[in-house]
Every structure is written in structure tokens, then in C-alpha cells.
VOGU-3710 file (C-alpha; in Angstrom, 3 decimals, decimal comma):
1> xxxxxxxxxx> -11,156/9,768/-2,167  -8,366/7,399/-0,612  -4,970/8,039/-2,022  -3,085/4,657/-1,553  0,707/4,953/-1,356  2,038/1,384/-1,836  5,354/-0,258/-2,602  8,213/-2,684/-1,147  9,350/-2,226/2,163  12,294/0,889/2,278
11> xxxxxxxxxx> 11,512/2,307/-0,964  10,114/5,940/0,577  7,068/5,889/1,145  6,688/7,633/4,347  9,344/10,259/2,747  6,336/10,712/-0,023  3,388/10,489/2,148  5,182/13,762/4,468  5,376/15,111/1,077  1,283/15,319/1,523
21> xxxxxxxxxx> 1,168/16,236/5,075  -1,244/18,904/4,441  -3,739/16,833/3,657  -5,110/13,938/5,377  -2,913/11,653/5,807  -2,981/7,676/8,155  -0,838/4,632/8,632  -3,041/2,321/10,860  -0,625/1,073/13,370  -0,551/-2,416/12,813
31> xxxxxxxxxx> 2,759/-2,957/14,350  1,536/-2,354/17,457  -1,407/-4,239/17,475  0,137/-7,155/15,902  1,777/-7,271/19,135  -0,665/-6,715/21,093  -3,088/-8,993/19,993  -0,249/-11,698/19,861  -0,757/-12,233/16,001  2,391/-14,722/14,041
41> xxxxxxxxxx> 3,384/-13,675/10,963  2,454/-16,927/8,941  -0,966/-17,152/10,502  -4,020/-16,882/8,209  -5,671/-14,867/11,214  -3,525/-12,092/10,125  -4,525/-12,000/6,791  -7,867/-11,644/8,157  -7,269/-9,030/10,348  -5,164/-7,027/7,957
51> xxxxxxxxxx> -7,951/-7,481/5,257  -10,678/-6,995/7,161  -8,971/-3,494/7,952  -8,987/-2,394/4,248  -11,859/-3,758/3,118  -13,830/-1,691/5,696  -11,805/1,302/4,607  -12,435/0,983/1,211  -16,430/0,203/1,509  -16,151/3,552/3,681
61> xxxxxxxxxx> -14,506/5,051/0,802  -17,113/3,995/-1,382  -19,841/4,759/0,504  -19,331/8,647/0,906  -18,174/8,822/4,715  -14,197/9,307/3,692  -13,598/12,499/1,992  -10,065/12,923/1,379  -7,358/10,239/2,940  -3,701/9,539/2,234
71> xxxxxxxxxx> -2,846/6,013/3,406  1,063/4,624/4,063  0,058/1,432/2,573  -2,859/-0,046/1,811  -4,748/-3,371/0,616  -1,998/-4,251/-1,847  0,785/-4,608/0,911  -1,974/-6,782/2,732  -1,626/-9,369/-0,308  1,706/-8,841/-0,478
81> xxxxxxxxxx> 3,007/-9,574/2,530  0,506/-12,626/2,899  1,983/-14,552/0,154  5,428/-13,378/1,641  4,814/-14,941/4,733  2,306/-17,816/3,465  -0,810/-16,993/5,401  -2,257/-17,184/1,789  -0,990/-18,679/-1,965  -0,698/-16,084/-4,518
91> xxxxxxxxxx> -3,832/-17,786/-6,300  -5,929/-16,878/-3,431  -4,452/-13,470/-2,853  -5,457/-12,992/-6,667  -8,611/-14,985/-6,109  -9,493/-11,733/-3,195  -8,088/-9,158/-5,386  -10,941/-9,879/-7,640  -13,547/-9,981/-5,253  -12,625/-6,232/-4,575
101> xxxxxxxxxx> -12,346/-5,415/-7,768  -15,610/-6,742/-8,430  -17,674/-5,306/-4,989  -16,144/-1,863/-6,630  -14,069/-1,037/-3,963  -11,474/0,474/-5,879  -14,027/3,093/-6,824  -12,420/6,677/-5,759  -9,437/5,043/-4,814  -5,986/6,087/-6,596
111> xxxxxxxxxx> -2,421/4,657/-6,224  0,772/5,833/-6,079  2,872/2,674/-6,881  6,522/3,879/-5,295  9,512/2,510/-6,539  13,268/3,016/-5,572  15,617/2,384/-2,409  16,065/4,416/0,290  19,863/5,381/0,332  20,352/6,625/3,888
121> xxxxxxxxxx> 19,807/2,955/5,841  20,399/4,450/9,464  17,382/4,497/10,466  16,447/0,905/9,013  15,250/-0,711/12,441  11,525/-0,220/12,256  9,578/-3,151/13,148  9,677/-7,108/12,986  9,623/-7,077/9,100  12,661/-5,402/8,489
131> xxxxxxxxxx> 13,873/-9,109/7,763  11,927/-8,599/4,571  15,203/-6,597/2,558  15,710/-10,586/1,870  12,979/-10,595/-0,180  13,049/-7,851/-1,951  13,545/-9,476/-5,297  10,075/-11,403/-4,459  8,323/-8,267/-2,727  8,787/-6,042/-6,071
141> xxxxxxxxxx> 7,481/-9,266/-8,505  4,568/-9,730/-5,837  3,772/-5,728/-6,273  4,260/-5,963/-10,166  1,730/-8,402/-10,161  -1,237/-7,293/-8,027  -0,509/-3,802/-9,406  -0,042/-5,050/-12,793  -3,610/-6,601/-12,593  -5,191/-3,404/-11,654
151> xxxxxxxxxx> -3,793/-1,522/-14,125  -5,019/-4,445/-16,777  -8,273/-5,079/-14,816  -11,413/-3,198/-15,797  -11,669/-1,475/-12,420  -10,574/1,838/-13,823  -7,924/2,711/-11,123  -5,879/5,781/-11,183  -2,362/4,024/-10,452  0,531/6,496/-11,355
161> xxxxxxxxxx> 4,498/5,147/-10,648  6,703/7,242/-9,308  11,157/6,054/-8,688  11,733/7,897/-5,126  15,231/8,857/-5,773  14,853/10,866/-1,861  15,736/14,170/-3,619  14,194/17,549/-5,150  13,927/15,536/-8,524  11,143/13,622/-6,501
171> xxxxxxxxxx> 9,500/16,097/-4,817  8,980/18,146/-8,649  7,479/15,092/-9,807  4,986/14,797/-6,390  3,671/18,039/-7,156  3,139/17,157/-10,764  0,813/14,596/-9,503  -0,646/16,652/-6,820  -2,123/18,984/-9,097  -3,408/16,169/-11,745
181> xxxx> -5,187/14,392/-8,664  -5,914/17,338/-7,247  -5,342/16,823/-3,901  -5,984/19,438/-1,411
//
């Protein structure tokens, strides 16, 4: 089972993926080799690369070999940020969507959609994308939309919501959904 956390960019989801520590948890460091691979942002070759990443995780997924992961992100960011940056047009992003969807990659595969803002914005300076807080307004339509199809789609994905409002509130609410996935 792969527990995807997804949502825009500073709305908590590291602060809800600690929440799991116990368990398996993995943010592939694409940062890092974005750099070090000399990847631009607007190239299609990063789309590629990104989505090449999660579709092998997911056919992993499918195929038995993963038994219990939490991911920071996951194959929605990838077609988010893509249209963001215009290595792909939303059609085609949609157009690849479905093509997972229909290869049945989303088998044993459940999302936590977080939404909110983090209010403490010290320690804002992550990576090259923090530029995206511009385009928040776009990032959060982008997420309703890929998202939206899931939930609409007839893949049959788990996708709960959750507003990270960074407090004990939240944390309640985590282990609500804890038990109902039944994470370990």
C-alpha cells in the first residue's frame, strides 16, 4: 500500500507525513538530483524524469514488492508542477492521468489531499520552487482538478482531505484516519 500525501507547496505536508514517522515513510530527493543532473524547470525531460519516477513506484505498488510506504508527494505534484512550469498542457497532463488510471496503478494507492497554509514562514527557503507561493491560486485549481478527477474517475481511490491548521486539532483528525486506513 502507498499512502500519497499531496497538496500545494507550504501547506504541511512534511508536518503530516512526521505525523506517520512510525511507519514507512520517503520523499525521493529530487531537488538534488535536479541539480545534479542539470535538469530546467520548463523542460519536458523533467516531466519525464519525474514521471518515470512514479510510474515505476506505483507498478511496484501494484505488483506486490511495496508493502507499506508513506510518500511526501507523489504523481499528482508531478502533473502539477508540469503544467506550472509548461513542460506539459493541462490536456496532456489529463491525457497521462488517464493512462494511469487505466494501467490500474492507482490500485492500493490512497491519498491524503492536504489543504491549508503553513503559518510559521521562517523556515520558507527550501529549494528553487519556493517562487511557486506566486502561484498558489493556480497550484490549488491544478490540485482540485487532477484530484477532482480521481475522486470522479472509476479508479476507486481512497482520497480523504484533510485543512492542516499545524495544531492538535490536526493531529486528532490524523489519527482518525490512521485507524480507518489502518496504517501501521
Amino acid at each position: 500500500m502507498i499512502y500519497l500525501i499531496e497538496g500545494a507547496r507550504n501547506s504541511g505536508k512534511t508536518f503530516i507525513t512526521s505525523f506517520f514517522k512510525e511507519s514507512k515513510d520517503y520523499k525521493f530527493p529530487f531537488t538534488r538530483w535536479f541539480g545534479d543532473l542539470g535538469y530546467n524547470d520548463e523542460k519536458k525531460e523533467t516531466h519525464d524524469f519525474a514521471l518515470g519516477k512514479e510510474i515505476m513506484l506505483l507498478d511496484l505498488n501494484k505488483k506486490g514488492f511495496i508493502e507499506e510506504m508513506i510518500c511526501d508527494r507523489g504523481i499528482i505534484t508531478v502533473f502539477v508542477w508540469a503544467v506550472l512550469s509548461g513542460r506539459i498542457s493541462e490536456q496532456r497532463a489529463l491525457e497521462e492521468l488517464n493512462l494511469v488510471i487505466k494501467d490500474g496503478l492507482f490500485d492500493n494507492v490512497k491519498i491524503l489531499w492536504v489543504k491549508g497554509k503553513n503559518p510559521d514562514q521562517t523556515s520558507r527557503n527550501k529549494d528553487f520552487w519556493d517562487r511557486r507561493e506566486q502561484e498558489r491560486e493556480k497550484e490549488h485549481l491544478l490540485f482540485n482538478s487532477f484530484l477532482g478527477k480521481l475522486k470522479g474517475d472509476s479508479a476507486h481511490i481512497d482520497i480523504k482531505e484533510i485543512e492542516n491548521t499545524f495544531d492538535e486539532q490536526v493531529k486528532s483528525r490524523l489519527e482518525e484516519i490512521k485507524n480507518v486506513w489502518n496504517i501501521n
